[in-house]
MIBAGU-326923 format. One record per residue: residue number from 1; residue in one letter; x, y, z of N, C-alpha, C in turn. Coordinates in Angstrom, 2 decimals. Example, Ala and Ser with C-alpha at 12.3 -4.5 7.8 and 13.67 -1.06 7.14 Angstrom:
<rs>
   nr  rest      nc1      nc2      nc3     cac1     cac2     cac3      cc1      cc2      cc3
    1     A    13.19    -5.69     7.80    12.30    -4.50     7.80    13.20    -3.30     7.80
    2     S    12.85    -2.25     7.08    13.67    -1.06     7.14    12.90     0.03     7.87
</rs>
This chain:
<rs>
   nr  rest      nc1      nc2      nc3     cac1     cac2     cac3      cc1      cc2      cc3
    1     X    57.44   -73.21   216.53    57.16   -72.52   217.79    57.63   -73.41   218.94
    2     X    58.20   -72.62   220.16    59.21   -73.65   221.23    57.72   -73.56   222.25
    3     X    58.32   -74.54   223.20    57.29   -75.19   224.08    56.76   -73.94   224.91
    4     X    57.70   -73.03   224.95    57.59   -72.06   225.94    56.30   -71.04   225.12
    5     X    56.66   -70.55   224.11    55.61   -69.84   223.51    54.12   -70.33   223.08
    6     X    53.95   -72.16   223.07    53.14   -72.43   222.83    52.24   -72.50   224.43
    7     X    53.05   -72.36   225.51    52.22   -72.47   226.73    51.72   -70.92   227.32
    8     X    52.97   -70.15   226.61    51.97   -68.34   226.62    50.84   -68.57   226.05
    9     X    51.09   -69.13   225.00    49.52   -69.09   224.13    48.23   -69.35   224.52
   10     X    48.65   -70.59   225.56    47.84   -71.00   226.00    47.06   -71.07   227.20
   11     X    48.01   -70.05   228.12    47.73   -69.38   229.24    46.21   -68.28   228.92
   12     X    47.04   -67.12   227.66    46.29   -65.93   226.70    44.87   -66.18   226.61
   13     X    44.96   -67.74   225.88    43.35   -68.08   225.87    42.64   -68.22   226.62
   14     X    42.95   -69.03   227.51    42.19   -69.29   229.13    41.60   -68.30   229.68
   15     X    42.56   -67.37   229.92    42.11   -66.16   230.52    41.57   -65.17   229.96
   16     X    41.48   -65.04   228.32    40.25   -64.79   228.28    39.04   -65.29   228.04
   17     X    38.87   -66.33   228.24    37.42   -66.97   228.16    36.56   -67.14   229.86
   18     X    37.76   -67.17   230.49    37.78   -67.44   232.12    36.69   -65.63   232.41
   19     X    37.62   -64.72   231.48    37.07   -63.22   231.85    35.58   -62.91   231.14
   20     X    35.46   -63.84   229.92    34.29   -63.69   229.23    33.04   -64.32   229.77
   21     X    33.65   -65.53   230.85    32.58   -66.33   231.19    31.87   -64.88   232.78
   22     X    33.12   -64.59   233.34    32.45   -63.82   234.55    31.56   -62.32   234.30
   23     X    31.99   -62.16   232.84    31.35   -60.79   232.91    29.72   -61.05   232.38
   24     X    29.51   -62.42   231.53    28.29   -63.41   231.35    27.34   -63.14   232.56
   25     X    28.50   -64.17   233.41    27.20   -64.04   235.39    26.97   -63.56   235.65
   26     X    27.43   -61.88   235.90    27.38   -60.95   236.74    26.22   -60.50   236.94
   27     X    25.48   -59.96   238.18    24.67   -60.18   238.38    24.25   -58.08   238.51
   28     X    25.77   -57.22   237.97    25.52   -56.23   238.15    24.91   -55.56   236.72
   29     X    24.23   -55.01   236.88    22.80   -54.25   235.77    23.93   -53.37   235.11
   30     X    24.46   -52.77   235.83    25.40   -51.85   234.54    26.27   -52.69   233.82
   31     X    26.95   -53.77   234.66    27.87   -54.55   233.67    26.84   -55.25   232.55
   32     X    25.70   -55.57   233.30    24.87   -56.85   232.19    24.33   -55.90   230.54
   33     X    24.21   -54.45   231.43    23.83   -53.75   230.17    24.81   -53.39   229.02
   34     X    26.04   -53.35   229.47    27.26   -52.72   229.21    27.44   -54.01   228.23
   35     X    27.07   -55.15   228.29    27.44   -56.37   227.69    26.68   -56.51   226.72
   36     X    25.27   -56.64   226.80    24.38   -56.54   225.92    24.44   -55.47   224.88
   37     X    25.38   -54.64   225.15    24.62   -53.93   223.82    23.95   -52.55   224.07
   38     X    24.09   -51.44   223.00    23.17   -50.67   222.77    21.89   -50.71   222.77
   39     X    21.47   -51.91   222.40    19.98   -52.30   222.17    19.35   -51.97   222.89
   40     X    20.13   -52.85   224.84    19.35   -52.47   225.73    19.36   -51.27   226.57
   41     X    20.88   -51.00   226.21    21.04   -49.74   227.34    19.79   -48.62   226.37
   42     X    19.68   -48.76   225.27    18.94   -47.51   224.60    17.55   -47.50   224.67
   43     X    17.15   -48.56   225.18    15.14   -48.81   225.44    14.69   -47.81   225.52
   44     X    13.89   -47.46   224.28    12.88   -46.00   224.42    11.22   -46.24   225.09
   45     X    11.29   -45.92   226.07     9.89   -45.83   226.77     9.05   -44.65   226.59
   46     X     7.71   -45.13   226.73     6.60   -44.23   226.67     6.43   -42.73   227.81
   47     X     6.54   -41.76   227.35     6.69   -40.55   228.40     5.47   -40.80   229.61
   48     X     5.97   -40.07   230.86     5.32   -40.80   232.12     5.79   -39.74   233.10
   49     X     4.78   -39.37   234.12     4.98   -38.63   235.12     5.25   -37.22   234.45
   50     X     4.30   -36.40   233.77     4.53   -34.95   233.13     4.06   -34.23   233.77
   51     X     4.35   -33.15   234.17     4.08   -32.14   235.22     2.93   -31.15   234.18
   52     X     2.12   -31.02   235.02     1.18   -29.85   234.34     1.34   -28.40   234.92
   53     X     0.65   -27.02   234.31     0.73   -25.93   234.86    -1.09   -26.21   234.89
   54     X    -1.56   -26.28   235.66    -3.65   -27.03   235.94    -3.56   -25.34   235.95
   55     X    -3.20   -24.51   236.32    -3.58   -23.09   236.42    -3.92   -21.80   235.16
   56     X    -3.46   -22.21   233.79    -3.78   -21.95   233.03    -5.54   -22.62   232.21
   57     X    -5.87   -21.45   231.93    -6.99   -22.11   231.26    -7.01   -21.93   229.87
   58     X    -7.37   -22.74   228.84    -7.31   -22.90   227.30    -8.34   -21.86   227.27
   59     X    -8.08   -20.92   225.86    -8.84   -20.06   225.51    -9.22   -20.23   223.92
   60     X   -10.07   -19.26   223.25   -10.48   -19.07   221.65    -8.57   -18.63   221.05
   61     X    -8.78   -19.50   220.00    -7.68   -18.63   219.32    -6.02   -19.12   219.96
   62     X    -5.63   -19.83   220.80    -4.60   -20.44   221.46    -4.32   -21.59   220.66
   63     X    -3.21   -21.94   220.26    -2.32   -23.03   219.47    -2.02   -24.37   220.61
   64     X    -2.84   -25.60   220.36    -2.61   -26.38   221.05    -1.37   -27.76   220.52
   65     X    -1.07   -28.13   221.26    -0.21   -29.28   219.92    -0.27   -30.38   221.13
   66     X    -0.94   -31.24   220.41    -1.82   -32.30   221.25    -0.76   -33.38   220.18
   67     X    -0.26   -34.27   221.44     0.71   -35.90   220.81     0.10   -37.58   221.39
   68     X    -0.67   -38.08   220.84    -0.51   -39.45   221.61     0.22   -40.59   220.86
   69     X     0.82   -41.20   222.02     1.96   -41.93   221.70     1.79   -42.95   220.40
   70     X     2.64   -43.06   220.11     2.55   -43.73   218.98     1.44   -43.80   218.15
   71     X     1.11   -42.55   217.72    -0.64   -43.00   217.01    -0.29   -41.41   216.36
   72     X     0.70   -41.02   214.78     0.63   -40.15   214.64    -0.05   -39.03   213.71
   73     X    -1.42   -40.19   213.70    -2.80   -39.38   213.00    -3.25   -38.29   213.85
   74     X    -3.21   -38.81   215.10    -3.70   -37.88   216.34    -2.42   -36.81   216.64
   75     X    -1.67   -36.95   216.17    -0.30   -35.54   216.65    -0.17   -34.28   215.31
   76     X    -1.00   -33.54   216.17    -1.03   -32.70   215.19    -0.63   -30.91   216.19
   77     X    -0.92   -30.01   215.39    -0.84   -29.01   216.30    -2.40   -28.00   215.48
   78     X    -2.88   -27.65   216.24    -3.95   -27.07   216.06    -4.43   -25.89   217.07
   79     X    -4.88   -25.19   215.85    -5.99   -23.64   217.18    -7.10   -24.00   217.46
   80     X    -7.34   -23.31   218.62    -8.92   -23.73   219.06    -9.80   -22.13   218.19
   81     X   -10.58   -22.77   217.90   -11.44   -22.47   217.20   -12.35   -21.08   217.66
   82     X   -13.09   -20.10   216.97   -13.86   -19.25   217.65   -15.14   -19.53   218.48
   83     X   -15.56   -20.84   218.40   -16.19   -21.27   218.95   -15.74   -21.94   220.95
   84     X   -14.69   -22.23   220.37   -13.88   -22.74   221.77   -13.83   -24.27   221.47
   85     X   -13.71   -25.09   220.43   -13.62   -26.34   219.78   -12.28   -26.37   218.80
   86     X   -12.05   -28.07   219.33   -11.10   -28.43   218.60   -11.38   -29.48   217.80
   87     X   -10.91   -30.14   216.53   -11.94   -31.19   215.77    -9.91   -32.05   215.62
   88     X   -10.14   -33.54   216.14    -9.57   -34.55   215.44    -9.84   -35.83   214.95
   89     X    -9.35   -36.31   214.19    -9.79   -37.90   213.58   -10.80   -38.61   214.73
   90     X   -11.61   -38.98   213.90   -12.31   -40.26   214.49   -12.78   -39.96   215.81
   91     X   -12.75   -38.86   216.64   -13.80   -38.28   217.85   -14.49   -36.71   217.49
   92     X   -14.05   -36.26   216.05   -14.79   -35.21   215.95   -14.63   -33.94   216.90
   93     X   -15.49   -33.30   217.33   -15.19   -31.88   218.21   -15.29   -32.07   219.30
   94     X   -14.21   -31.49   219.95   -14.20   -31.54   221.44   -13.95   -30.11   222.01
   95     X   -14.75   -29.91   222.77   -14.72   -28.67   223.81   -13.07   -28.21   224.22
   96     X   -12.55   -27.53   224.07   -10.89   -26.97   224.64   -10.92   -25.57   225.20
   97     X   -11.77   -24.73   224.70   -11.54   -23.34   225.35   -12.23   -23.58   227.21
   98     X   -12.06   -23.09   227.90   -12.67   -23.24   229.54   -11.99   -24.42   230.31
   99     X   -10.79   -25.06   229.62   -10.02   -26.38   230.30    -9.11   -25.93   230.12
  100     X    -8.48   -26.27   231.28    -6.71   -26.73   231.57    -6.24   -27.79   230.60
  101     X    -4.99   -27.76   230.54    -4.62   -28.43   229.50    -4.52   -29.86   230.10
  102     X    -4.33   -30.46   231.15    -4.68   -31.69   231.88    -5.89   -32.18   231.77
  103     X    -6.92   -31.07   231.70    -8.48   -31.69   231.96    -8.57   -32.11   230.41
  104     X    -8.08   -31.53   229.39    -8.08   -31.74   228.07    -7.65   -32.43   227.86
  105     X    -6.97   -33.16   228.27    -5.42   -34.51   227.60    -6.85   -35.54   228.82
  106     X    -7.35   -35.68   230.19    -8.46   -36.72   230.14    -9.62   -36.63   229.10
  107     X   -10.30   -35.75   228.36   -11.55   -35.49   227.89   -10.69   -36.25   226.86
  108     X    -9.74   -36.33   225.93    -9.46   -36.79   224.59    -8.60   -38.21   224.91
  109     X    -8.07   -38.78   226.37    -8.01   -39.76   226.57    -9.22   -41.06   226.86
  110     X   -10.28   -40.17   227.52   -11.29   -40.98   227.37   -12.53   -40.99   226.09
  111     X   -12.39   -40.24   225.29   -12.71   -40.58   223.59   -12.19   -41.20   222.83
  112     X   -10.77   -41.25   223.14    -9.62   -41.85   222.07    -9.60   -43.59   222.73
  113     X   -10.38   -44.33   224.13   -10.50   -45.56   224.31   -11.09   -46.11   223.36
  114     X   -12.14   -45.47   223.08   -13.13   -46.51   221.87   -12.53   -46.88   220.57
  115     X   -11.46   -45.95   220.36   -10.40   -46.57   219.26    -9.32   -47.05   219.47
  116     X    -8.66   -46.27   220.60    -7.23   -46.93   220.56    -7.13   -47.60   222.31
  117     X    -6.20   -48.94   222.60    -5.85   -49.51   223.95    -4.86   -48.44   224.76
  118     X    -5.38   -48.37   225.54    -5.05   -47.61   226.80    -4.03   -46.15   226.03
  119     X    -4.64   -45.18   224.97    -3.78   -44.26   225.06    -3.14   -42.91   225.92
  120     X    -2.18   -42.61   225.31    -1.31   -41.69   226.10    -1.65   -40.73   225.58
  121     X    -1.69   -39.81   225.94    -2.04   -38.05   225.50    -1.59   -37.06   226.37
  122     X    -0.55   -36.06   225.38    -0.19   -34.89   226.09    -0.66   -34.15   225.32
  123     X    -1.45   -32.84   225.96    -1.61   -31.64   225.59    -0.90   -30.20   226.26
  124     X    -0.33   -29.83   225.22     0.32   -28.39   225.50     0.27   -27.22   224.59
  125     X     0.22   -26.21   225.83    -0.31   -24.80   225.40     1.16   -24.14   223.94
  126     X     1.17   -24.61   222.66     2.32   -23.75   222.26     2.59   -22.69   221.58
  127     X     1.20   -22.19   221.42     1.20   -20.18   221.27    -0.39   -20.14   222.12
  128     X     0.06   -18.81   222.87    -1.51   -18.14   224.01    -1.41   -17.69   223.16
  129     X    -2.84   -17.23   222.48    -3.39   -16.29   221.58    -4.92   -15.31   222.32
  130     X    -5.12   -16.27   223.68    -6.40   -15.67   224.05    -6.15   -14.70   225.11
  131     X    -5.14   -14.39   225.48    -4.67   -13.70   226.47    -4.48   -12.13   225.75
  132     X    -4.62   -11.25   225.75    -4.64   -10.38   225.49    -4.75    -8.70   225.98
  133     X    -3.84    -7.31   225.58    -4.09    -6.71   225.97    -4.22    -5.22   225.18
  134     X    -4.57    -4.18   225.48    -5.34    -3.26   224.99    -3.99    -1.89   224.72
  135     X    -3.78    -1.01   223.36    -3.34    -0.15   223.98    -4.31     0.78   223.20
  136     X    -4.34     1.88   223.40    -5.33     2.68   223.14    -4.75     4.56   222.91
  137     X    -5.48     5.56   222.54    -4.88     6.87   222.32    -4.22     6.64   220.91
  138     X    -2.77     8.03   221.44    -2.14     8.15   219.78    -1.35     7.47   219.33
  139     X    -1.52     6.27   218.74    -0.28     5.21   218.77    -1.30     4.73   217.20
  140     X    -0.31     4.71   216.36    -0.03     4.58   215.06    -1.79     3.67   214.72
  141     X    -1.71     1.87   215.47    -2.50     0.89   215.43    -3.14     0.60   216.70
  142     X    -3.94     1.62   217.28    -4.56     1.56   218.79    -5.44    -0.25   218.61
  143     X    -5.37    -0.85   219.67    -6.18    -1.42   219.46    -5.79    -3.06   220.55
  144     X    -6.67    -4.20   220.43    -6.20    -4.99   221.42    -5.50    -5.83   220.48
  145     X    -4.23    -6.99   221.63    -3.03    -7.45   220.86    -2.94    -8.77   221.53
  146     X    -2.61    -9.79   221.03    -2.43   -11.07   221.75    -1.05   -10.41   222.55
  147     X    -0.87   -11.36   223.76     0.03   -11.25   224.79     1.71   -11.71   224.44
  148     X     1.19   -12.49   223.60     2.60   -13.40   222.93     2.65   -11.92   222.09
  149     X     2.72   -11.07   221.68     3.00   -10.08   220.79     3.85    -8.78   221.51
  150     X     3.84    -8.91   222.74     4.63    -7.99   223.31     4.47    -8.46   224.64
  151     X     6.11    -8.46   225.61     6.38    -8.36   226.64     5.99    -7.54   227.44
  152     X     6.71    -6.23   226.79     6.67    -5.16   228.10     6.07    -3.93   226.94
  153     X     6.09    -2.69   228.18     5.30    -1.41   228.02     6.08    -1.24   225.75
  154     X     6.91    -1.18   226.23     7.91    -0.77   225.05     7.86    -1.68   223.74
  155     X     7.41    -3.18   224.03     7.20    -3.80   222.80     5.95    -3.54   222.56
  156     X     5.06    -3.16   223.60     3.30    -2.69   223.16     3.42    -1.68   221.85
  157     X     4.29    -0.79   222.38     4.27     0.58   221.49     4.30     0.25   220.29
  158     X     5.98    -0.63   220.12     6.53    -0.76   218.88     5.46    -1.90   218.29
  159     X     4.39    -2.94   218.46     3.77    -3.34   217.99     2.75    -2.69   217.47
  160     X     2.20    -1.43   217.87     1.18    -0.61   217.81     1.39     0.49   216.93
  161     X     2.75     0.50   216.17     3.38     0.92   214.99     3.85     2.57   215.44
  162     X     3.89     2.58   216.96     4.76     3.68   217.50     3.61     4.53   217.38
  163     X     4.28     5.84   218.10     3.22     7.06   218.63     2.95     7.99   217.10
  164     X     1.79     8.60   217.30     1.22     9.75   216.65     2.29    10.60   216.65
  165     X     1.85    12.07   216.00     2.70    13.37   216.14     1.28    13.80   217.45
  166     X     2.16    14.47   218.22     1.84    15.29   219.20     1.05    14.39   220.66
  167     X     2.01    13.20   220.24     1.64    12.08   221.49     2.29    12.57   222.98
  168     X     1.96    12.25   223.90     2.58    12.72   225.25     3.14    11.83   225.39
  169     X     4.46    11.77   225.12     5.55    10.49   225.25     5.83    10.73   226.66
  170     X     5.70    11.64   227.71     6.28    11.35   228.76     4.88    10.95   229.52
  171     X     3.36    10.95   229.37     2.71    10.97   230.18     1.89     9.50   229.53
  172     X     2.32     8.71   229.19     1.69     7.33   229.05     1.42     6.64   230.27
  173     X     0.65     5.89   230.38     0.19     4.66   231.76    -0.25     3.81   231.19
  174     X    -0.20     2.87   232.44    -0.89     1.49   232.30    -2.36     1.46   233.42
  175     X    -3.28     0.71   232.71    -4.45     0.24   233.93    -4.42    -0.78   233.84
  176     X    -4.37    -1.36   235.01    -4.25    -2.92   235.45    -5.51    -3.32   236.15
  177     X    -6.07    -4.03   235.89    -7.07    -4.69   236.99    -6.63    -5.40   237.99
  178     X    -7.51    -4.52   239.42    -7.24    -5.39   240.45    -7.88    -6.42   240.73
  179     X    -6.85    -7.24   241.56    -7.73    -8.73   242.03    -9.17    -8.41   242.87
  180     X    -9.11    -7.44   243.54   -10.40    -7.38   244.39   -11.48    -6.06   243.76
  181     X   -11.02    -5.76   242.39   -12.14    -4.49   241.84   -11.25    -3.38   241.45
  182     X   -11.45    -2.97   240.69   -11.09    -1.38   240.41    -9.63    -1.85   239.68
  183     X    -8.79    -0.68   239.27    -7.99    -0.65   238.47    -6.67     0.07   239.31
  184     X    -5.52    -0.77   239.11    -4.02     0.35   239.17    -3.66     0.75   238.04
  185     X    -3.16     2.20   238.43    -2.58     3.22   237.51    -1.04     3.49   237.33
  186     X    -0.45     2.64   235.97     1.06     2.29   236.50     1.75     3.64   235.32
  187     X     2.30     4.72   236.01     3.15     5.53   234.76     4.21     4.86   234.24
  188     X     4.26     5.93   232.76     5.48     5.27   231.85     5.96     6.14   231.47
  189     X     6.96     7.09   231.30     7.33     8.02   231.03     8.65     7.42   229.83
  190     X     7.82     7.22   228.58     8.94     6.98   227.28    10.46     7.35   227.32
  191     X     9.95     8.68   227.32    11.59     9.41   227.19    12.49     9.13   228.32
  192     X    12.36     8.70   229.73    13.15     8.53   230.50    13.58     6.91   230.11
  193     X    12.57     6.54   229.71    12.75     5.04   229.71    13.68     4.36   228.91
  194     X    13.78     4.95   227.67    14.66     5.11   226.45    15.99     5.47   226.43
  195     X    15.89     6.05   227.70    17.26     7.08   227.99    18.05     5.88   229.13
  196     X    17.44     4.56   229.04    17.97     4.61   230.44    17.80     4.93   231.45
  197     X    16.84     5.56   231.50    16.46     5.71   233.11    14.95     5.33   233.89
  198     X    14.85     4.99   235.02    13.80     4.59   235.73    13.04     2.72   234.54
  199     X    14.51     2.18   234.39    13.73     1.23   233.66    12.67     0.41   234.30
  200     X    12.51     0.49   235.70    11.40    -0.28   236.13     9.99     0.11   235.71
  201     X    10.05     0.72   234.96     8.82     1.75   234.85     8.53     0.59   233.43
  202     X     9.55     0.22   232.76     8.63    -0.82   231.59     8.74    -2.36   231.97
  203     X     7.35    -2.02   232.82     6.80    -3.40   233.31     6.53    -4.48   232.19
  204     X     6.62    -5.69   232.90     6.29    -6.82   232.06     4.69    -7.00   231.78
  205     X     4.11    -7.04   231.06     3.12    -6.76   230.25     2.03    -8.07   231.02
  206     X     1.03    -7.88   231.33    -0.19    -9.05   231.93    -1.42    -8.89   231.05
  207     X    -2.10   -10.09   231.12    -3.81   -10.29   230.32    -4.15    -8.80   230.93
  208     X    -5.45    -8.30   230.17    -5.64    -7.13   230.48    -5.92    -5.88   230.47
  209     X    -4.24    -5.34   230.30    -3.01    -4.53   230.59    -4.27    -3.66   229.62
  210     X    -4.09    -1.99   230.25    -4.83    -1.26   228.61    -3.27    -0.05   228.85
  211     X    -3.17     0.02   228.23    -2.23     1.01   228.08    -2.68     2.40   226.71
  212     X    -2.25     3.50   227.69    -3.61     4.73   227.50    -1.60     5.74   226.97
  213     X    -2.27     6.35   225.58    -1.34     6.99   225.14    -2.26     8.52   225.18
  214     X    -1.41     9.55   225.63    -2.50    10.22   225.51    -2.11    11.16   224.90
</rs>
């Protein structure tokens, strides 16, 4: 090798160790992470700052699926009970029907201290089962239906195993309870509805709802 190629060589090296030493110092967080590794850019932290809906209230019969962090004796998914109780490891029964799902994730954070250091607990609603509404008249299975079981006027029906013979498909309604007393009277007229027409008429379905086949 001539003098000339052995001083490329030796330029090559310099500069990169010269480049390895500055990207070492740098004092910028994306470069330092970028250097380090997956390890650090990938740090899995404990969930934090979860938004609640406080406006729902837990009912009988609702699917809760309760997680605390790292502890996965306690992550389970469970119904609340006909009583309005939920039962887990090592705190036994706890009250859930008449709470928000926030007030529930403190009631089982402050039971779950006496066993575990400072745990984390989320509780969330992941089937309503207590919400419920009514349909009634000539319809195959009259009777009341969890809310998760039908949307609107039209999945009521078809859950309710469809109309009788000699049902008034055009003269169906809804009664709604009002906020301040008494009831609204919402028509449904099947056959238009089916057809395409006046689809506003198959409202989205609320706790409640009785829907009168007549």
């Amino acid at each position: 090798m001539n003098k000339r190629a052995d001083r490329t060589l030796l330029y090559g090296t310099l500069l990169i160790a010269l480049s390895g030493s500055m990207l070492a110092q740098s004092t910028d967080p994306a470069i330092a992470a970028t250097a380090a590794g997956p390890s650090v850019a990938n740090t899995v932290t404990p969930p934090g700052g979860r938004a609640h809906d406080n406006t729902f209230v837990i009912g009988n019969d609702d699917v809760l699926s309760i997680n605390v962090w790292k502890e996965p004796e306690f992550t389970q998914s469970i119904p609340v009970r006909s009583d309005g109780k939920i039962s887990l490891p090592l705190i036994g029964e706890v009250q859930a029907a008449g709470k928000t799902p926030l007030q529930l994730e403190q009631d089982l954070t402050t039971k779950l201290k006496t066993y575990i250091t400072d745990p984390d607990v989320t509780v969330m609603v992941s089937k309503i089962n207590s919400q419920k509404f009514n349909i009634l008249g000539r319809v195959a299975k009259p009777g009341s239906y969890p809310l998760s079981a039908a949307n609107t006027v039209l999945d009521a029906i078809a859950a309710a195993g469809g109309f009788q013979d000699f049902a008034k498909q055009r003269g169906v309604y809804v009664l709604r309870p009002s906020p301040g007393g008494g009831e609204t009277r919402i028509a449904f007229n099947y056959k238009d509805v089916i057809k395409g027409k006046h689809p506003e008429e198959n409202i989205r379905l609320q706790a409640h709802d009785t829907i009168i086949v007549p």
